[in-house]
C-alpha positions as CSV (number, residue, x, y, z in Angstrom):
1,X,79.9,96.2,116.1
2,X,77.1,94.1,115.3
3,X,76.6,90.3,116.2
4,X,75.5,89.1,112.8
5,X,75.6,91.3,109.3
6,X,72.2,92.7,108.8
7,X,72.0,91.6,104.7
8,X,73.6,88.4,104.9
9,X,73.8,87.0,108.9
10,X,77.6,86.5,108.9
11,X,78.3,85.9,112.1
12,X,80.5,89.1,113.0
13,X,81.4,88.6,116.4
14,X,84.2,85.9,116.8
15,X,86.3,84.5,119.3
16,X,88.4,86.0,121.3
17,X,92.1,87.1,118.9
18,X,89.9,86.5,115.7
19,X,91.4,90.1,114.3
20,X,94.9,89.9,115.6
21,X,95.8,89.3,111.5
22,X,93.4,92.8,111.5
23,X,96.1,94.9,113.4
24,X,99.1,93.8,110.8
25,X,96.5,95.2,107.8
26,X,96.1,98.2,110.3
27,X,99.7,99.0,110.4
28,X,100.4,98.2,106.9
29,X,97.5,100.2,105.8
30,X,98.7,102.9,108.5
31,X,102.4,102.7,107.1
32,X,101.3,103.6,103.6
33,X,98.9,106.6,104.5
34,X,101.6,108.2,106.7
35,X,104.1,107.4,104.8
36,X,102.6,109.0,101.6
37,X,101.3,112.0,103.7
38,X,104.7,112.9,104.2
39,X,106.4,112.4,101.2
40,X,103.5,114.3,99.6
41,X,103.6,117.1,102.1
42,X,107.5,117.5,102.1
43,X,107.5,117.5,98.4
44,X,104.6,120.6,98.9
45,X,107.0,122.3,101.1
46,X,110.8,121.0,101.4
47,X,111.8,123.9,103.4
48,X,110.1,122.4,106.1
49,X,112.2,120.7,108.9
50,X,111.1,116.6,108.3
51,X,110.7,116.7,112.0
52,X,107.6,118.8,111.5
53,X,106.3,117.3,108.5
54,X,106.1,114.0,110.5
55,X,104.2,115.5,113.2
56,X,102.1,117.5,111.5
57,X,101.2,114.4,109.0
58,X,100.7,112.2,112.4
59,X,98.3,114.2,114.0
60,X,96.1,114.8,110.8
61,X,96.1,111.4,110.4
62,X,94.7,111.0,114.4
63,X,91.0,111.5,112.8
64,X,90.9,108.5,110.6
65,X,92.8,106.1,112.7
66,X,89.1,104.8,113.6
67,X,88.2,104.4,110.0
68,X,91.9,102.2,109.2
69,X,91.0,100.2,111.9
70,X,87.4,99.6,110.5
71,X,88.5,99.0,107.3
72,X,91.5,96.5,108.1
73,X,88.7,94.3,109.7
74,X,86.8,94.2,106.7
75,X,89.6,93.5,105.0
76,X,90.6,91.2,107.7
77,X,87.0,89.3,107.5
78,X,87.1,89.3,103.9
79,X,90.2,87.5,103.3
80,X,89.4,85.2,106.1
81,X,86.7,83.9,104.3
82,X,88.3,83.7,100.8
83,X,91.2,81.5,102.3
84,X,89.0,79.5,104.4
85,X,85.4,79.4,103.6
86,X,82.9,78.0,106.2
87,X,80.3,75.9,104.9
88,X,78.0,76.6,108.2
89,X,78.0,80.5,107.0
90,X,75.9,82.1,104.5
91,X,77.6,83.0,101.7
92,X,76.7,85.9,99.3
């Protein structure tokens, strides 16, 4: 990750816990995917034990777990600096 944001300098790197609130958007965001990739893929094929349909859903879903965590930062960041904007920080 870098320090600062390349186009506007936002500091990026923060203390120490800054995204704990990041992991709750993770799991949320998490909860939803997985929980629509099975309801979607069980409604595809309802003979299916649910067992299966869980763990098939869980491992295609291993790939992007990178990219939910990516994104629940931005989102993390993002909302961080709506609710509490810092005057010391570019803004753009």
């Amino acid at each position: 990750m870098n320090a600062r944001c390349p186009v506007c300098g936002l500091l990026l790197k923060r203390e120490q816990g800054y995204f704990m609130g990041a992991m709750y958007i993770s799991y949320a965001l998490a909860t939803v995917l997985l929980g629509a990739g099975t309801l979607i893929l069980h409604l595809l094929v309802p003979t299916w034990d649910l067992g299966l349909v869980i763990l098939l859903v869980g491992l295609g879903f291993l790939p992007f777990a990178p990219a939910v965590t990516r994104y629940s930062r931005v989102i993390w960041i993002h909302f961080d600096r709506w609710a509490w904007p810092d005057p010391s920080q570019p803004l753009k």
